[in-house]
C-alpha positions as semicolon CSV with decimal commas, in nm:
position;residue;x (nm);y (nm);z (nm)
1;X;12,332;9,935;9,081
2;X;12,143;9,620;8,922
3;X;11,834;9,684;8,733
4;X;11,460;9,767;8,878
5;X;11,258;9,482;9,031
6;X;10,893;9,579;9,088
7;X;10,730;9,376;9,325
8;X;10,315;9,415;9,303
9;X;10,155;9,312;9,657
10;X;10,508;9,299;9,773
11;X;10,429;9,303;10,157
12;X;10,329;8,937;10,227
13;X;10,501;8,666;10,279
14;X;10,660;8,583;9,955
15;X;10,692;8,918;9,873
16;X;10,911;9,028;10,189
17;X;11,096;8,765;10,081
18;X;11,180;8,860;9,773
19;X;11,207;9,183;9,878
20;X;11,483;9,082;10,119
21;X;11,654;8,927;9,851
22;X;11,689;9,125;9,537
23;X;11,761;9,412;9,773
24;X;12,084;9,220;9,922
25;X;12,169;9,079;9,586
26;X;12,209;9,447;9,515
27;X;11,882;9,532;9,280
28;X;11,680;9,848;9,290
29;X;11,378;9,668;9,434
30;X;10,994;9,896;9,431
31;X;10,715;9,790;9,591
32;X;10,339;9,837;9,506
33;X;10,097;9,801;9,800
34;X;9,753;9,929;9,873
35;X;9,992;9,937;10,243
36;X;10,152;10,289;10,275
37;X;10,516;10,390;10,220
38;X;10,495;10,204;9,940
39;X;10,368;10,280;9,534
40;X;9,984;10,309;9,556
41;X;9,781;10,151;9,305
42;X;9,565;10,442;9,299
43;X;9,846;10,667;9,185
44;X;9,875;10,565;8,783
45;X;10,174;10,849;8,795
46;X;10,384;10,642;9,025
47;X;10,257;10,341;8,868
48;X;10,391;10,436;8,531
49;X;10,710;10,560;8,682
50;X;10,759;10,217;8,813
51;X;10,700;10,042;8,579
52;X;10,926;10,248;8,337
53;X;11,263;10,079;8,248
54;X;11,173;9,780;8,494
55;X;11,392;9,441;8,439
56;X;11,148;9,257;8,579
57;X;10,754;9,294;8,763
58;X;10,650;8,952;8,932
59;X;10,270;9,003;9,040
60;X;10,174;8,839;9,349
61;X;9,886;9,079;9,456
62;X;9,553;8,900;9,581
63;X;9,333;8,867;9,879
64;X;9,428;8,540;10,097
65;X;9,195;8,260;10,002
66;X;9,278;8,196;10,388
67;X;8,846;8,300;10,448
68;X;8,528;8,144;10,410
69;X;8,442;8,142;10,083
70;X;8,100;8,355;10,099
71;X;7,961;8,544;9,792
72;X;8,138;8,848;9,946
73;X;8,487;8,692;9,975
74;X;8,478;8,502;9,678
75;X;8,396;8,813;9,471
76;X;8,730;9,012;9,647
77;X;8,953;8,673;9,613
78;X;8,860;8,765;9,215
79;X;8,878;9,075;9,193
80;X;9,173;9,146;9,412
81;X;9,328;8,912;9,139
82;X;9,199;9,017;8,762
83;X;9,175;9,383;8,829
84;X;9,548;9,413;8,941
85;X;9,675;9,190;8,703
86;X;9,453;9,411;8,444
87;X;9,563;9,770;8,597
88;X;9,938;9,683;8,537
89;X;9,873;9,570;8,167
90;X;9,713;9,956;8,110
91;X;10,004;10,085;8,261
92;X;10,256;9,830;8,112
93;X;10,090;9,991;7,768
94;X;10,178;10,340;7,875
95;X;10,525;10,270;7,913
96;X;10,800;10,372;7,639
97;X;11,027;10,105;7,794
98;X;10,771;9,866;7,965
99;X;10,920;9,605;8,175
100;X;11,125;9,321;8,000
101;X;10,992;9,040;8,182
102;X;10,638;9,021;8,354
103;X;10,587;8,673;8,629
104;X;10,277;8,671;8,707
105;X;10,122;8,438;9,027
106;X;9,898;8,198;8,942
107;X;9,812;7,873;9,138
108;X;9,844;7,503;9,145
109;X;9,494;7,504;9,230
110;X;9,384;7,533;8,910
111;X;9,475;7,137;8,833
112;X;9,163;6,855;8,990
113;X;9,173;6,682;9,256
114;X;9,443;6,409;9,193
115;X;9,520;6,088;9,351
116;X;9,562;5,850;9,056
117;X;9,879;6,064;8,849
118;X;10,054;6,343;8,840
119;X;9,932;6,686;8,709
120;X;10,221;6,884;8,453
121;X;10,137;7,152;8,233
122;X;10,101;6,920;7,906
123;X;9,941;6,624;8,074
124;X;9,752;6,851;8,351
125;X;9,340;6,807;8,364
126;X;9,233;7,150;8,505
127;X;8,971;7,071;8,736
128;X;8,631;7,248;8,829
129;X;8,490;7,484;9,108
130;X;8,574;7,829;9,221
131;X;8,879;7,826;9,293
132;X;8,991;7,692;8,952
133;X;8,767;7,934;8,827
134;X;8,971;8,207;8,969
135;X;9,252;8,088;8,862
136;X;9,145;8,027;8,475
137;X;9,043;8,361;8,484
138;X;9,330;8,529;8,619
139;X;9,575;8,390;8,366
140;X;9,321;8,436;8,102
141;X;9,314;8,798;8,209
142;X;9,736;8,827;8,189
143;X;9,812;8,620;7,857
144;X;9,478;8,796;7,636
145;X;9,725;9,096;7,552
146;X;10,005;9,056;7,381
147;X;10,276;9,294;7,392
148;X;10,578;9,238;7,162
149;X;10,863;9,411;7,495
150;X;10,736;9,196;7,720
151;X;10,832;8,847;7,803
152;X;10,512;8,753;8,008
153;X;10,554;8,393;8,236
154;X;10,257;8,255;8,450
155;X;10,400;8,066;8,768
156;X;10,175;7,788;8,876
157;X;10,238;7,800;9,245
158;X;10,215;7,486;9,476
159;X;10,218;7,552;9,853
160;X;10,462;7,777;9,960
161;X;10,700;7,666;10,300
162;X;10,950;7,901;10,493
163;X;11,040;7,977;10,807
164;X;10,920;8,350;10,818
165;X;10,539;8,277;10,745
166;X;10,285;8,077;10,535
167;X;10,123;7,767;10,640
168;X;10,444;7,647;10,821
169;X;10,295;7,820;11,169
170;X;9,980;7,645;11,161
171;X;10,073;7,328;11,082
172;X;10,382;7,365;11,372
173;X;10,143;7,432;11,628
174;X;9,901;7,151;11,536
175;X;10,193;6,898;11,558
176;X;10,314;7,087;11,921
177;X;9,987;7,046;12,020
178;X;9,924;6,674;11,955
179;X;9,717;6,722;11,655
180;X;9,979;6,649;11,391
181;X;9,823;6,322;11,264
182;X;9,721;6,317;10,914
183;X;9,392;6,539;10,800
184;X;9,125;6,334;10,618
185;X;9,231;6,034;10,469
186;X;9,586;6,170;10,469
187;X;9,632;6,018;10,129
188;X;9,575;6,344;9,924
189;X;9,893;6,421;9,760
190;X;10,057;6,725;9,908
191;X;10,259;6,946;9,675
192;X;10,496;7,241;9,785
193;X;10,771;7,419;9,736
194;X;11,089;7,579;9,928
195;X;11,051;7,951;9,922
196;X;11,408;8,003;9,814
197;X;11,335;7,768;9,544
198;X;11,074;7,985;9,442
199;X;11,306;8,279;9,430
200;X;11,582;8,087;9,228
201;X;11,324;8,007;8,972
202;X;11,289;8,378;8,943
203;X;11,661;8,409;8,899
204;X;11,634;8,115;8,651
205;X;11,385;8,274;8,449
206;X;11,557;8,601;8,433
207;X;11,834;8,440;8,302
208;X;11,727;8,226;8,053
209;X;11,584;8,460;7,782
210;X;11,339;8,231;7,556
211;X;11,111;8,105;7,859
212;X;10,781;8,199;7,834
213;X;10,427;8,075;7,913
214;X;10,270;7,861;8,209
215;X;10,525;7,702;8,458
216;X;10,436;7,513;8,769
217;X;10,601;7,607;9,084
218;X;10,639;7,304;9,257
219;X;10,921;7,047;9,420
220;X;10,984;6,715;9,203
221;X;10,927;6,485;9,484
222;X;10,552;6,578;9,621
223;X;10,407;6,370;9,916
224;X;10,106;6,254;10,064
225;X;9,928;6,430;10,365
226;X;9,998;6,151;10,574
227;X;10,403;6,165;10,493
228;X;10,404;6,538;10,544
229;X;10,245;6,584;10,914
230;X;10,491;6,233;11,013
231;X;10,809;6,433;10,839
232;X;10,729;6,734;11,049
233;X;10,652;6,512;11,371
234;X;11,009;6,353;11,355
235;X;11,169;6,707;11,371
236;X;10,917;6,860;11,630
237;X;10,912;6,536;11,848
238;X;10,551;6,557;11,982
239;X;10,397;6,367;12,235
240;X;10,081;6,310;12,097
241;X;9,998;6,259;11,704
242;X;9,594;6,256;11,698
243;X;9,441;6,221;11,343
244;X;9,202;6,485;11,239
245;X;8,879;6,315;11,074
246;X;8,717;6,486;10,816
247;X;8,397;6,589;10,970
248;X;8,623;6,755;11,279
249;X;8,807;6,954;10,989
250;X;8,522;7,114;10,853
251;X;8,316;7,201;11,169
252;X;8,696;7,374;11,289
253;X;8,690;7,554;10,927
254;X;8,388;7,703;11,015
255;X;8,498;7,831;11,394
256;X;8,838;7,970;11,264
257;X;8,691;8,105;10,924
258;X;8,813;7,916;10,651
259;X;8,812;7,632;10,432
260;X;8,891;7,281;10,448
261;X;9,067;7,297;10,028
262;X;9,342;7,374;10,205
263;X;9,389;7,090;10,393
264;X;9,168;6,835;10,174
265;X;9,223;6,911;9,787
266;X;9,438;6,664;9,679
267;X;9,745;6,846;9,434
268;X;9,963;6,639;9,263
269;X;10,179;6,857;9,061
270;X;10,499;6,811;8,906
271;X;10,762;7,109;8,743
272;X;10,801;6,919;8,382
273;X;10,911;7,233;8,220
274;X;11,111;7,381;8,500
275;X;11,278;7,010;8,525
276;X;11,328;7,040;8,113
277;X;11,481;7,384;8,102
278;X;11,777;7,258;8,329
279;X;11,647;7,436;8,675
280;X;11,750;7,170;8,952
281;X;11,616;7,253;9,277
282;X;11,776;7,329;9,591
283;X;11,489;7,183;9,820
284;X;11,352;6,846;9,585
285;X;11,232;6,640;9,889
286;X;11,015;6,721;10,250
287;X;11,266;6,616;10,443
288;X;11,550;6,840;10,348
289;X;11,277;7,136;10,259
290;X;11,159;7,122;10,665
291;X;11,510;7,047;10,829
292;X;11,633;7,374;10,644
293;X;11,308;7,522;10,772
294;X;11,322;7,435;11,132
295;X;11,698;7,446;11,171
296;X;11,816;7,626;11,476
């Protein structure tokens, strides 16, 4: 049997993922959920017995920022984020062999809005607003204790795209539906990256021993809005391709419940260091990324 891999708000998309993986590559894999079957975070016994002799805990636990962001949401989007991250330090503490290596999820987000150049994590301005607030905070809230057993890493995460979930469904049906023309100006810079690539870099990081700090999670080759919806429109074939101004985005935000940063935000990120430490990814460009994805 491989070592432990604890998984903390293992049940979503990327975490059923990762799940899936670990478990066929043959790793004890544990999963703490607030869902049931699973290690409850109320439950510091389990908790600590988790966490005890763990190879490696990636993080991922936080309410969807898929909402409207009122005063009630925003709070939980927080919370959801820095208290978890914050209960698994106590615990971590309580451990006599805490776990080796701690990834915790963070978020492109937390770089401006960026159409002139490319955000990396020497030459990346962090922006403003809530969002970038949350994130600040949350990887203020991992890195403020050291802990001399643990290797701690903070993965900068760009949009995530797989077949199983994510924002891959509602972008499909937009496109099947004849609204698959570019959002907004469709010249905000679209950044993402291949789930599996996102689980190699785990791999990566497991394996190479003297990584630690902030690393964005993001393919080398990001493109604009525009180039996205026509890459996905050349696979799906639509009939139609209407544009979606602006103003019709955020009056649809409001109907469905969420918020047009999704869409609008432009995030130009690049992986410097993950490019620099020798990773080389297995999805670099849309095209390949969304044949792979949409492959029969």
């Amino acid at each position: 049997m491989k070592p432990k891999i604890v998984i903390a708000g293992g049940t979503g998309f990327i975490g059923s993922y990762f799940q899936k993986k670990f478990a066929d590559a043959g790793y004890e894999v544990v999963i703490i959920s607030r869902e049931a079957n699973h290690v409850s975070w109320k439950d510091d016994a389990s908790l600590l017995n988790a966490l005890e002799g763990a190879a490696v805990l990636v993080n991922l636990a936080g309410k969807s920022v898929n909402c409207r962001y009122t005063a009630k949401n925003k709070k939980a989007i927080l919370d959801s984020r820095v208290h978890t991250t914050q209960k698994l330090q106590q615990i971590a503490d309580q451990c006599k062999r805490p776990p080796v290596l701690w990834i915790n999820s963070s978020t492109a987000t937390i770089y401006r809005h960026a159409e002139d150049r490319p955000m990396d994590e020497e030459t990346g301005e962090v922006g403003s607003g809530f969002s970038v607030a949350v994130a600040r905070t949350w990887e203020k809230a991992f890195f403020e204790k050291e802990h001399p057993g643990i290797r701690k890493i903070a993965l900068r995460i760009a949009i995530v795209l797989g077949r199983t979930g994510g924002v891959m469904k509602p972008f499909t049906n937009l496109v099947r539906f004849g609204l698959g023309g570019k959002q907004g100006s469709g010249k905000q810079m679209f950044s993402w990256i291949h789930i599996e690539d996102l689980y190699q870099i785990l791999l990566f990081l497991m394996e190479n021993q003297t990584l630690t700090g902030v690393y964005n999670c993001s393919a080398p080759y990001p493109v604009t809005n525009q180039i996205f919806m026509s890459t996905i429109r050349k696979i799906l074939r639509p009939l139609l391709h209407l544009p979606s101004p602006t103003l019709l985005l955020k009056a649809g935000a409001i109907l469905i419940g969420t918020e047009t940063e999704l869409l609008l935000k432009s995030r130009w990120v690049l992986p410097r260091k993950l490019l620099d430490a020798g990773y080389r990814f297995r999805y670099p460009d849309i095209n390949s990324a969304l044949h792979e994805i949409y492959k029969k």
